[in-house]
C-alpha positions, -999 to 999 in steps of 0.1 A, spaced: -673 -779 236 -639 -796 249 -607 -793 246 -591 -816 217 -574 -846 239 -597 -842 274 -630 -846 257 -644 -857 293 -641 -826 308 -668 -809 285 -686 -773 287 -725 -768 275 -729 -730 260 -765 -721 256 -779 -708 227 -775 -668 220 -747 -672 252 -715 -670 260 -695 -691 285 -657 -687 296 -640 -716 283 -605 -724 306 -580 -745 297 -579 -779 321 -545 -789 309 -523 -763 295 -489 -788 278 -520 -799 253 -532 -778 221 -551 -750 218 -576 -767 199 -616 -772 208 -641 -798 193 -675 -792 197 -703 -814 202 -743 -809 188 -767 -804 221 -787 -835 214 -752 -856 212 -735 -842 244 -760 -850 263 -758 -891 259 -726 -910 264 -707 -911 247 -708 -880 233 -706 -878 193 -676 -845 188 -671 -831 160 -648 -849 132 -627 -814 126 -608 -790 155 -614 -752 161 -577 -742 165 -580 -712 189 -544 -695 180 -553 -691 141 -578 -666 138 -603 -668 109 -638 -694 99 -634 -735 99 -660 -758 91 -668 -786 114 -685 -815 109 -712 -829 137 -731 -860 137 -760 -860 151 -774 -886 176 -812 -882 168 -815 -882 129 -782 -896 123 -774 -873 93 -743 -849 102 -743 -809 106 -717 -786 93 -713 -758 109 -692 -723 104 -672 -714 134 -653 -682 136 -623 -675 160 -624 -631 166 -593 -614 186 -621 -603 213 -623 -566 222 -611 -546 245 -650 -549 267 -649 -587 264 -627 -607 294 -609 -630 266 -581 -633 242 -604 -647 217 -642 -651 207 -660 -681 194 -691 -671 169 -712 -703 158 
């Protein structure tokens, strides 16, 4: 996961994980691409051909190739208002 616009500054979330996500430069955006494990591990890293805007909350569908079969994922992402226990504004559910 980056943030759209400063894709070299990049953040790996594991699996069943969370991971605070900060912003590196705050006059851009708020919008994330993401990245398939097998791709953002090689350079240069294959991101995802759609945006997760974080200030619209509700599902988008993002597009990811994939670096070892070469055919693309889709996959649902979700942007939550977080709760009142979590340390965010918003949640990310893949």
């Amino acid at each position: 996961m980056a943030q759209e616009g400063l894709l070299t500054s990049k953040t790996f979330i594991p699996p069943q994980s969370w991971v605070p996500f900060h912003w590196d430069k705050s006059s851009l955006p708020p919008k994330i691409r993401l990245a398939s494990e097998d791709s953002a591990n090689k350079s240069p890293c294959h991101w995802s051909r759609g945006t997760l805007t974080l200030d619209k909350i509700g599902i988008t569908a993002l597009r990811l190739p994939s670096s070892i079969n070469k055919k693309p994922m889709v996959v649902q992402a979700e942007v939550r208002l977080a709760t009142k226990k979590q340390d965010s504004a918003v949640v990310i559910v893949i």
